[in-house]
N, C-alpha and C positions, 0 to 999 in steps of 0.2 A: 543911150547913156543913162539916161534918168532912170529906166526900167531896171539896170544894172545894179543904181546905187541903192534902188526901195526892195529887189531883192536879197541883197549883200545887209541888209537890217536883217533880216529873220535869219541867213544862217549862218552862223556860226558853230565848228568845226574846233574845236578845242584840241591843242597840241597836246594836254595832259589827258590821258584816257582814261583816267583815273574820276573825271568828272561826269563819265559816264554811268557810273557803279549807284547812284542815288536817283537816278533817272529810271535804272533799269528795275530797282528795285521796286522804284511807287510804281512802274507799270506793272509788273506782275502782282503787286498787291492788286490793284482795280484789276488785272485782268483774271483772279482767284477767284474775286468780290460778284465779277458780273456772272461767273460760270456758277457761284451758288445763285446767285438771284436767280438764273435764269432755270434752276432746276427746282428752287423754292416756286414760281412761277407755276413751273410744270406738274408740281404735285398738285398746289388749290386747284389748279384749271383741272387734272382730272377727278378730286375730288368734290367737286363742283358739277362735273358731267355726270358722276356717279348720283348724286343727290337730285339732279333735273332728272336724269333718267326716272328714278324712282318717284317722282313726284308724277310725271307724265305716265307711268304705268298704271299707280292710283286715279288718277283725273281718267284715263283710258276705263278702268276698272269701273267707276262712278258711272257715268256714261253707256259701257254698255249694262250695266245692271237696272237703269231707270227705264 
């Protein structure tokens, strides 16, 4: 009975559907938000790789020339 009533706190199910339209909107804004993050991400990181690469071919270059 107690498990019942500390469920029935979190959901609520609103008879106007109409309350749903402000919900759905902030989650597709964060879910826009994370899809650029996640591809701002994906540029530095291979841009990043491009630039170790290049530094490790040099230190390689170093190396075998001494």
């Amino acid at each position: 009975m107690m498990n019942e009533f500390v469920l029935g706190l979190f959901l609520y199910f609103p008879e106007d559907k109409s309350e749903y339209i402000p919900a759905a909107i902030s989650c597709m804004i964060f879910l826009i938000a994370a899809a650029f993050t996640m591809r701002f991400i994906i540029k530095v990181s291979k841009r990043q790789e491009k630039v170790a690469k290049e530094l490790e071919q040099r230190i390689d270059n170093m190396t075998r020339d001494s």
